[in-house]
C-alpha positions as CSV (number, residue, x, y, z in Angstrom):
1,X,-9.2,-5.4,4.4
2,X,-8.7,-5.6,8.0
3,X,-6.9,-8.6,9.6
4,X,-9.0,-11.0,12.3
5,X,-7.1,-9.3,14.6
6,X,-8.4,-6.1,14.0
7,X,-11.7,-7.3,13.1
8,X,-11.9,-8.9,16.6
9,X,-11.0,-5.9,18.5
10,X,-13.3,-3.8,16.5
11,X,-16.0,-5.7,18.0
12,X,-15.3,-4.6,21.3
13,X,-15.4,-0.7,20.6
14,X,-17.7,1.5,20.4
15,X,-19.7,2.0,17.3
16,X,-19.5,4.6,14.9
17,X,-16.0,5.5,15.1
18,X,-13.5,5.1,12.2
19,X,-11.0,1.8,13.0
20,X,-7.5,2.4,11.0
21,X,-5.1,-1.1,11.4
22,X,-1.3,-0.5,11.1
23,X,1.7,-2.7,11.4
24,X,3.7,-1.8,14.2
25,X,6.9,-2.0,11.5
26,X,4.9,1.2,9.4
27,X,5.4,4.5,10.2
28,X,1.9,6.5,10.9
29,X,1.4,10.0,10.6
30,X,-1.1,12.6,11.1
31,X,-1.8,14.8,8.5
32,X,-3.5,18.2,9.4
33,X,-4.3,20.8,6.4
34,X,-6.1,23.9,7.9
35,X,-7.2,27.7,6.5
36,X,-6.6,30.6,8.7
37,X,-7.2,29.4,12.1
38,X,-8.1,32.1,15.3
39,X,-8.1,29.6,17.6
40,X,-5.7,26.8,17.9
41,X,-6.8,23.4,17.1
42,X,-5.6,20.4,18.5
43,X,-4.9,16.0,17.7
44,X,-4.4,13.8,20.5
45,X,-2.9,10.9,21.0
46,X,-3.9,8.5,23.6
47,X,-4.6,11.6,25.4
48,X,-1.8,13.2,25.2
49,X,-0.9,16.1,22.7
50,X,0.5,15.9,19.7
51,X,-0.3,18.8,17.6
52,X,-1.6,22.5,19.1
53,X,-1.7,25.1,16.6
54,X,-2.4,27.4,13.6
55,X,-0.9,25.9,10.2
56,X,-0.3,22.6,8.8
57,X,1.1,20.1,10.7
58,X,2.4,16.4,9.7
59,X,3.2,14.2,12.9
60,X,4.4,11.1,13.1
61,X,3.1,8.9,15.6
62,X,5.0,6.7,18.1
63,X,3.5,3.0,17.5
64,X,3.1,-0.2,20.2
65,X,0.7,-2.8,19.5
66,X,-2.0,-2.3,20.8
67,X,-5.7,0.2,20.6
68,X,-4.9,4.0,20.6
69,X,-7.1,6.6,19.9
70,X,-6.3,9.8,18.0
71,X,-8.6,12.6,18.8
72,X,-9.2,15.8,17.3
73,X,-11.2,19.6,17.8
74,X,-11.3,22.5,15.7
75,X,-12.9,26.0,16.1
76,X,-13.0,28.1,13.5
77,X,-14.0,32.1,12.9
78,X,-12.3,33.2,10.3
79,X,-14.6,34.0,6.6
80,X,-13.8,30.8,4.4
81,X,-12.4,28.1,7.1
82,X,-12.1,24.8,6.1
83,X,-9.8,21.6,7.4
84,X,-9.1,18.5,7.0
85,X,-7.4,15.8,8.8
86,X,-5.7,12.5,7.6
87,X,-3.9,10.0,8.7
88,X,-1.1,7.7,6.7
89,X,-0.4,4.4,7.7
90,X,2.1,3.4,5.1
91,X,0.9,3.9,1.9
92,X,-3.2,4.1,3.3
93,X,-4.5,7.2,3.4
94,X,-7.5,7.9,5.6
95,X,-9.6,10.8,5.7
96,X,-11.3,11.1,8.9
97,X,-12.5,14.7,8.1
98,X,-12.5,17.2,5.5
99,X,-14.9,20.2,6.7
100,X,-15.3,23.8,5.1
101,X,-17.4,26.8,5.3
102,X,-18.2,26.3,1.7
103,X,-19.7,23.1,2.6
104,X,-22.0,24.4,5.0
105,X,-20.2,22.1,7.9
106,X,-20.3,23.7,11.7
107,X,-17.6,25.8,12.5
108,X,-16.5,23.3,15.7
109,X,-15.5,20.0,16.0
110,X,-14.2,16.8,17.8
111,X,-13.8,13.3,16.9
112,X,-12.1,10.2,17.6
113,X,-10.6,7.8,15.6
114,X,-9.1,4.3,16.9
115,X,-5.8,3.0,15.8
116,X,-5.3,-0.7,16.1
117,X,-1.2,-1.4,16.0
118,X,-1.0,-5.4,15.3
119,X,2.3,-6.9,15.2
């Protein structure tokens, strides 16, 4: 359950997004699982970049309190892609997305995700 911290800033952001809350104290990671991959794909951080590449990645993520986003894109064109991102705050897991060929997803895409850091 989110605190009324978090609750209260989520208010103020745009709809539709995924909201993760994290103590500044935990450690937060992104978790990236991908298939072959032609094309690099690539997880921001407030707009800077954390993760360009072609395999699995696991990155922790420098914390303040505070709103971040974490943003992601993915292009695939290999037979049988599939991906999925996560991110870890402490012991939560989220999924933010877990896309496959198999699944009949698109072969592109970019999100955004918001990462409140409360004291």
């Amino acid at each position: 359950m989110p605190s009324k911290v978090t609750s209260t800033v989520a208010a103020g952001l745009p709809a539709g997004f995924p909201i993760i809350e994290a103590k500044v104290a935990q450690k937060v990671s992104v978790d990236v699982d991908v298939s072959e991959m032609q094309v690099p794909y690539t997880v921001t951080w407030d707009g800077a970049v954390v993760v360009h590449g072609f395999t699995d990645r696991k990155e922790q993520l420098a914390l303040s309190v505070g709103v971040h986003t974490l943003g992601w894109s993915f292009q695939h064109h290999a037979k049988d892609w599939a991906h999925t991102i996560k991110v870890r705050a402490g012991r939560k897991v989220v999924t933010l997305e877990d896309h496959s060929e198999a699944k009949k997803d698109k072969p592109y895409s970019v999100g955004l995700a918001f990462v409140v850091v409360v004291p």
